[in-house]
C-alpha positions as CSV (number, residue, x, y, z in Angstrom):
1,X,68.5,161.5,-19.8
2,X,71.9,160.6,-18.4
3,X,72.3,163.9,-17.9
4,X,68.8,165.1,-16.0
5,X,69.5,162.6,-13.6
6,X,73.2,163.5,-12.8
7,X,72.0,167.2,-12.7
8,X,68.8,166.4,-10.4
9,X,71.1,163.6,-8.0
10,X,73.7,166.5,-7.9
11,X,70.8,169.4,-6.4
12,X,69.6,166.8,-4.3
13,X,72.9,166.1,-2.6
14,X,73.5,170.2,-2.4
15,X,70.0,170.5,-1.0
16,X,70.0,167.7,1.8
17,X,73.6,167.2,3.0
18,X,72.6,165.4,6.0
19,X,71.3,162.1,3.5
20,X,74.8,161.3,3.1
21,X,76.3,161.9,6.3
22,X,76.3,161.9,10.6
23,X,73.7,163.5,12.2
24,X,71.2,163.4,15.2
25,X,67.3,163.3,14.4
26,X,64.6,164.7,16.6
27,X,62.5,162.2,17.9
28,X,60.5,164.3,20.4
29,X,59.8,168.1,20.9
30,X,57.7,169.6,23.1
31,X,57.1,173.9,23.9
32,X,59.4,176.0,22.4
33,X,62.9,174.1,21.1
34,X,64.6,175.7,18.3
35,X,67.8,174.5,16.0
36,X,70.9,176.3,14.6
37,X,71.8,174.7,11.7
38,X,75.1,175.3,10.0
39,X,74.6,177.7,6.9
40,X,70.2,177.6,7.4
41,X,70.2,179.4,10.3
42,X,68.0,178.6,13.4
43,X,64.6,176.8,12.8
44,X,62.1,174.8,14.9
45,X,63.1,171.7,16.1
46,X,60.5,169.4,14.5
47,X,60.2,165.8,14.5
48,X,62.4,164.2,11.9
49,X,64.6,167.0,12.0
50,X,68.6,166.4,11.1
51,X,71.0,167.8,13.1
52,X,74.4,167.7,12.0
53,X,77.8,168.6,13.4
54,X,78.0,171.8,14.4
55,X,74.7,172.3,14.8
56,X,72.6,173.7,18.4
57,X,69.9,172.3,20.1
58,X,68.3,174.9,22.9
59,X,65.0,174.7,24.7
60,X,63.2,177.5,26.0
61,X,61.3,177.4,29.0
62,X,58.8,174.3,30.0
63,X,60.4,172.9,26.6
64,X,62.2,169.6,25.9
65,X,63.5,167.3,23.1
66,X,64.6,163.7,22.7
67,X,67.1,163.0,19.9
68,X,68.6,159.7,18.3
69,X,71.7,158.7,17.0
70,X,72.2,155.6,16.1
71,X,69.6,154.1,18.7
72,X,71.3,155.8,21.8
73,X,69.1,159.0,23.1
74,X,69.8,162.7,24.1
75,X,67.0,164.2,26.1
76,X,67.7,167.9,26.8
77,X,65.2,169.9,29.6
78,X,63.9,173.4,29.7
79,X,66.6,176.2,29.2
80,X,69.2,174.0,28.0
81,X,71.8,175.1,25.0
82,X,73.8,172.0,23.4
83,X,76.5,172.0,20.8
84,X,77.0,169.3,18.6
85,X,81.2,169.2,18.2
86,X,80.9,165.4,16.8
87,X,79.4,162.7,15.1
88,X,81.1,159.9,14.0
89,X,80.2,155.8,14.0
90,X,80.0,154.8,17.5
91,X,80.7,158.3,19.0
92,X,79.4,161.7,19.2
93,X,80.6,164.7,21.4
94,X,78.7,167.2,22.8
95,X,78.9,170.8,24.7
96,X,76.5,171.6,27.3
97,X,76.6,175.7,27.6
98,X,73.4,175.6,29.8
99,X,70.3,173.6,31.4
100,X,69.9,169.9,32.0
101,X,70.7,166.7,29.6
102,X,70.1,162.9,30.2
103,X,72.5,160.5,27.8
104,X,71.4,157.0,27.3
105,X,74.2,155.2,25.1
106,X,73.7,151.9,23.5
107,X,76.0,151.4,20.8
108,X,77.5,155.0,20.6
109,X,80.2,156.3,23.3
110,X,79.1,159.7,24.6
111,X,81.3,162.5,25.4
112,X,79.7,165.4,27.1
113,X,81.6,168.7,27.6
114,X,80.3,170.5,30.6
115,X,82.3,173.7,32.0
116,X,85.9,172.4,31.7
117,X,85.0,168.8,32.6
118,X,84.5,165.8,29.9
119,X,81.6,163.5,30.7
120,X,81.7,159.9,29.1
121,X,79.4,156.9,29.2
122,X,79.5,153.8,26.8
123,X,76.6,151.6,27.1
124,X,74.8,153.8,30.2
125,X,72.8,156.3,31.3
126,X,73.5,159.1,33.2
127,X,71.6,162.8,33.9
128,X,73.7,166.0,34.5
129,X,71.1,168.7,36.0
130,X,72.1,171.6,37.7
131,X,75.9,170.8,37.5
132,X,75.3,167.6,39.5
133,X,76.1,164.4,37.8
134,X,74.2,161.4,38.1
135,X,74.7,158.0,36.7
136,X,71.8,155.7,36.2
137,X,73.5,152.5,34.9
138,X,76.6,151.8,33.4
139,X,80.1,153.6,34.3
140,X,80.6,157.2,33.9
141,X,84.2,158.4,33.5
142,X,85.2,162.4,34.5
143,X,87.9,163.9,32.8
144,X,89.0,167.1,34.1
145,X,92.9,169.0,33.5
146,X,95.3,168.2,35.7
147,X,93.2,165.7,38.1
148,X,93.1,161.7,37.5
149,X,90.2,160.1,35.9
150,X,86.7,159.9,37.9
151,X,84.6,156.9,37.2
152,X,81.4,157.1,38.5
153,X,78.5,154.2,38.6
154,X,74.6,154.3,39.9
155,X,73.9,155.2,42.8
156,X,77.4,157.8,42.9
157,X,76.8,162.0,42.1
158,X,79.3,164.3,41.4
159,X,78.4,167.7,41.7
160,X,80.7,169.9,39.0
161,X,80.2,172.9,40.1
162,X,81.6,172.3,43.9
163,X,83.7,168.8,43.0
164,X,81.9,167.1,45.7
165,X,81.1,163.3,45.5
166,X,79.0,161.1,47.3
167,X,75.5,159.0,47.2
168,X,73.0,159.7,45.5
169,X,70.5,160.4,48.6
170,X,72.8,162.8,50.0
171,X,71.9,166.2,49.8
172,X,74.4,167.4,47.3
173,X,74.4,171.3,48.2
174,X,77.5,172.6,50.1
């Protein structure tokens, strides 16, 4: 008996390895949002799905998703492509290859990567659309090579693309 159940707890683990370890969970999906999950392969991006590191979130057009990790949120908007580097206690890293995400931490520091820049917000909010930066509560830090630190907090922009700052009711094109 000993046995059965060591041999049944052992195909368990093999078949679910996201029981025992880090990993996002779809809360909300809506159109056409898919997964790439390491060693499965892509698959719909259901509700209750686990998504562990390494894994891709993308939504297709009119599509969006809301995932939780550890009661801090991930939305990600129509033709969006994000890359999960990193999931640890209290932090999880992220690339954005394409589209629009909005970050609302709680408990767990965020780390975005976005073309060359690193995003961070620890107990805020922030939305990155379009290249343009937005914080909506909180402080936002900007790392980028060779500049200083950019801290950013509501009502502030940055736009990534062009490395302009401002207000948030400016018109952020050049």
């Amino acid at each position: 008996m000993k046995r059965r159940s060591a041999v049944l707890l052992a195909l368990l683990v093999a078949g679910c390895p996201t029981l025992f370890s880090q990993a996002l969970e779809v809360m909300e999906s809506s159109g056409y949002v898919e997964t790439l999950l390491p060693s499965v392969g892509w698959r719909q991006a259901v509700v209750g799905r686990q998504l562990p590191e390494g894994a891709v979130l993308a939504a297709w057009l009119d599509a969006n998703a809301r995932v939780d990790f550890q009661g801090s949120t991930l939305a990600v908007g129509p033709l969006s492509r994000v890359l999960i580097r990193s999931l640890q206690t209290g932090q999880v890293q992220l690339s954005l290859t394409a589209g629009a995400v909005s970050v609302t931490s709680v408990n767990t520091a965020f780390e975005v990567e976005y073309r060359g820049s690193l995003i961070r917000v620890e107990k805020g909010a922030f939305d990155l659309a379009d290249g343009v930066l937005r914080p909506q509560s909180g402080t936002v830090t900007v790392s980028e090579p060779g500049s200083p630190v950019r801290t950013l907090g509501p009502g502030e922009y940055l736009d990534l693309l062009s490395r302009k700052t401002g207000p948030v009711f400016s018109d952020p094109s050049p």
